[in-house]
C-alpha positions, 0 to 999 in steps of 0.5 A: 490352685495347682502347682501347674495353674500357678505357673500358667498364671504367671507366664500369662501375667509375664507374656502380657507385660512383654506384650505391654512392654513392646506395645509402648516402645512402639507407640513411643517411637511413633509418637516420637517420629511425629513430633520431630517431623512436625518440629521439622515441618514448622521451624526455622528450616523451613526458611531454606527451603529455596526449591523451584520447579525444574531446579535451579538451572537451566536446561534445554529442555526446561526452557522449551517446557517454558520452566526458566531458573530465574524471571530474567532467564524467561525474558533474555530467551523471550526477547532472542526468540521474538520477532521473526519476519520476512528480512530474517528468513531473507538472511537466512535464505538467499542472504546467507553464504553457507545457504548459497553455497549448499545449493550451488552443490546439490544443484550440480549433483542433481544436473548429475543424476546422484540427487536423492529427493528426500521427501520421496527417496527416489533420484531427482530428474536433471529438469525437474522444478525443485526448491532448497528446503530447510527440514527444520524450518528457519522460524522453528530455529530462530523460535527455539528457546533452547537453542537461544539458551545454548547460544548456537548461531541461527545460520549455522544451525539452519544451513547445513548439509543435515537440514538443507535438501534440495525437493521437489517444489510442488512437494516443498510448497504443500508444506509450507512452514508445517513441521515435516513429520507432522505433514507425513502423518496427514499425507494420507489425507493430504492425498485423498483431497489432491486426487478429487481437487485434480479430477475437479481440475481436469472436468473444469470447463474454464481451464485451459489445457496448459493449466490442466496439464501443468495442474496434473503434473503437479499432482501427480509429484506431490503424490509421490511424496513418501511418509517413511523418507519424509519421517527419516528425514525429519528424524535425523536432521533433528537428531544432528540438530539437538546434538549440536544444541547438546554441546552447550553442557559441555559448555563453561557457562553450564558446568559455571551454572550447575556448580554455583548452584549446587553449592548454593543448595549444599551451603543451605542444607549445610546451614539447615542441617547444622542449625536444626542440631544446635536447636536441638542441642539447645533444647536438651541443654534447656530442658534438662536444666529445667526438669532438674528444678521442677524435681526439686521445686521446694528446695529452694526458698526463693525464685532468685535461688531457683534461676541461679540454680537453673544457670548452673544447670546449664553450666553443667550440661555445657560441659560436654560442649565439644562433644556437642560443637563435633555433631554440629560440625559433621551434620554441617559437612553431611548437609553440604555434601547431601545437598551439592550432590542432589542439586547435580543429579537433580540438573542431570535429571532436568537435561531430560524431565522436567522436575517439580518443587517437591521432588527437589526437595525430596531428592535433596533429603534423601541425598543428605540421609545417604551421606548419613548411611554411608557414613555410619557404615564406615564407622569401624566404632559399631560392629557390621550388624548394627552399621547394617540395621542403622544405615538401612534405618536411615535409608528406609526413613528416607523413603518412607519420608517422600512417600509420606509428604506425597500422601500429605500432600495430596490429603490436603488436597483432598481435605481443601477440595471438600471444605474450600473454607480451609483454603487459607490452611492447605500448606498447614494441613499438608504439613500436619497430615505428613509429619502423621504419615511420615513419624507413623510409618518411620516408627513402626518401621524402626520398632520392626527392624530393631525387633526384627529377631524377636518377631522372626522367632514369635513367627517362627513359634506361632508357625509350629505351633499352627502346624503342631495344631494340625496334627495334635493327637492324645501321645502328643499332648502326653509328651509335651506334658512330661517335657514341659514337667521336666523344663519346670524342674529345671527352670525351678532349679536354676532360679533357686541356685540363682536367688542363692548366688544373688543373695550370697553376693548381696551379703558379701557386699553389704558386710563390706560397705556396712563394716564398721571396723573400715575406715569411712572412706573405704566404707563409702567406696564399697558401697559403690559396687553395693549400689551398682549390685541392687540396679540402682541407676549409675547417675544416682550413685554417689561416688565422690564429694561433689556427688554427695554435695549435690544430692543434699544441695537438689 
């Protein structure tokens, strides 16, 4: 074989085992991925997860969506809501002072002509028939949950110069309690059927001209109702009205509410967070301790031997404890601080959408792992590159965690939906398939991102080498040849003077820690650099008493 074939074999026998090499980090860190995400799914932690739809206070728009914080809650509103009748609506109308007042008001306004009908946009007549209408009907208010929630008198809410206009009664009877944007959008309609009743009317034999007469007039009213002051009108009573009911989060008891709650959440997470570290850190300490005694399984002559073994084990990799007892404190405080801030912007969220059980819980990890980034990027102990690639780490994980247990979830669906007999395992199969999904797309997205220079240069390589491809003549191939020639040469000669420097090093250090003319102390201390020199792992190197009683002793 050429000089030059043996030098393509081994690059190719180099560029496989880097290939290799990268492969199993990546299938290592997906495997990884996907077994914490399945510790995660199925531990104790599972215990806190307290998230309910639409969160755990209550909003105005949850109640109106019938979405309540608690079975009391939904029933305290059923029964202030409840029940309305002929004597409410009575004190509502002529029973109440603010109700008589506004119409003794807009009753002199239009005895002046300065009336505007609301329900038509143009000025009443000073002998017209008309009715003092509520925009929003007394039994819409009275019935309303969210007004109930936000403890607004009915009286005040339903008699005020916003929702009380004096109409025309023809117009006004035609509504009845029908919300008043929903008789403009079938006004139209409405019409078409006045108008063929009327002409009925007046072609009716057995009406008497009076009454034919009063019938028109009626008609004739009604239709000049108009849908756009109608909408206006509704539009705006409803907007004075949901801004007087909106003043209820401003309020003690909803400022009371959303912080009992978020600190709730925040002491759950806090106490999630800190138990999964300790768990963790049990495992650890455990399994070291017992990785050291299967190692050294036959060294020891009985079983009582090899327990007393395993408790000094753990002796031993407890004595880091404090370090160990500083990351359960600062995940403690991460978990609080990520779960009180999700829980308020989760209530702010439910002021205007109602959100679902699993979009709390997500929206409480994400939280937790932005106090994780955030603080890994003020952490003066790492340079800013690697803050930058761990936080977005971080960051990317979270993202790819909601998308992942959304795909699981709906997969479990799916899976149950073909195969009803799994029904009882649906929970299970969701969880299984997400923490697949999650661990899958974490892994591969950190390989990527802590490999990112290494894949922007292969991409780099292979994209001029697909150009170079494309215009590739005899010159050169010829070129490239005498370059590559050179660089072997050169590569030769480096390695040469590198093996020399290796070799020379070696040398000295072994004369060193083999001299025999040395005290043995001074010998044994200069077989440290010696061991250090020939890659031999710094946790296997002997460097004290202790160390060699050890090494004998497992």
């Amino acid at each position: 074989m050429k000089a030059e074939e043996k030098l393509l074999h081994l690059s190719a026998i180099e560029n496989t085992k880097r290939s290799n090499s990268e492969t199993g980090k990546l299938i290592s860190s997906i495997n990884e991925n996907i077994k914490d995400n399945l510790i995660y799914q199925f531990n104790i932690l599972s215990l806190f997860d307290n998230f309910k739809k639409g969160g755990g206070v209550d909003t105005i728009h949850n109640v109106r969506n019938d979405v309540y914080s608690s079975s009391k809650v939904k029933k305290e509103l059923y029964k202030k809501t409840s029940g309305y009748n002929k004597s409410i609506s009575q004190k509502l109308h002529g029973g109440s002072d603010k109700y008589i007042k506004i119409n003794k008001h807009q009753t002199m306004e239009q005895h002046h002509g300065k009336l505007i009908d609301p329900n038509t946009g143009k000025y009443l007549k000073r002998n017209q028939k008309t009715d003092l209408d509520h925009t929003i009907s007394t039994k819409e208010i009275y019935e309303d949950k969210g007004r109930a929630l936000s403890g607004q008198k009915i009286d005040d809410l339903a008699n005020n110069d916003d929702n009380l206009h004096k109409t025309d009664r023809s117009i006004n009877r035609s509504m009845g309690e029908q919300n008043k944007t929903d008789y403009a959008n079938s006004l139209d309609d409405k019409k078409k059927i006045w108008k063929q009743q009327n002409i009925k009317d007046q072609n009716n034999p057995n009406l008497s001209q009076q009454k034919k007469d009063s019938k028109n007039k009626n008609t004739k009213n009604r239709m000049s109702a108009d849908s756009n002051s109608i909408k206006k009108n509704d539009k705006q009573a409803r907007k004075m009205y949901n801004r007087k009911i909106n003043s209820y989060y401003l309020s003690s008891e909803f400022m009371s509410a959303t912080c009992i709650n978020s600190a709730k959440q925040g002491g759950r997470q806090a106490l999630s967070s800190a138990i999964g570290i300790i768990f963790y850190q049990i495992q650890d300490v455990i399994s070291n301790a017992l990785n050291m005694i299967i190692k050294t399984w036959h060294d020891y002559k009985s079983l009582k031997d090899r327990f007393n073994a395993f408790i000094n084990n753990i002796k031993d990799n407890l004595t880091n404890i404090s370090d160990r007892l500083l990351l359960v404190e600062n995940s403690f405080v991460q978990g609080f601080i990520g779960g009180f801030t999700s829980a308020i912007f989760n209530t702010l969220l439910d002021k205007f959408i109602t959100t679902t059980r699993r979009f709390g819980k997500i929206l409480n990890d994400s939280f937790t792992n932005l106090v994780s980034a955030f603080k890994i990027m003020f952490d003066s102990q790492y340079t800013l590159e690697i803050r930058m690639k761990k936080a977005g780490e971080i960051i990317i994980a979270a993202i790819l965690s909601s998308v992942g247990l959304s795909i699981g979830e709906n997969l479990g669906n799916v899976v149950v939906a073909n195969l009803p007999v799994l029904a009882f395992l649906k929970d299970d199969i969701s969880k299984i398939l997400g923490s697949i999904i999650v661990g899958t797309l974490t892994g591969l997205t950190i390989f990527v991102i802590d490999d990112f220079s290494n894949i922007i240069k292969k991409f780099k390589k292979s994209f001029k080498e697909m150009m170079a491809g494309n215009t590739i003549n005899k010159q050169t191939i010829k070129v490239n040849y005498e370059k590559a020639i050179n660089q072997i040469d050169s590569l030769y000669h480096q390695a040469l003077t590198t093996i020399f420097e290796q070799y020379e090093k070696t040398n000295r250090l072994q004369l060193l820690a083999y001299d025999m003319d040395l005290p043995d102390a001074d010998q044994f201390q200069n077989s440290i650099p010696l061991a250090r020199h020939l890659s031999v792992k710094e946790d296997s190197i002997l460097k004290n008493k202790k160390d060699i009683v050890n090494f004998f002793k497992n």
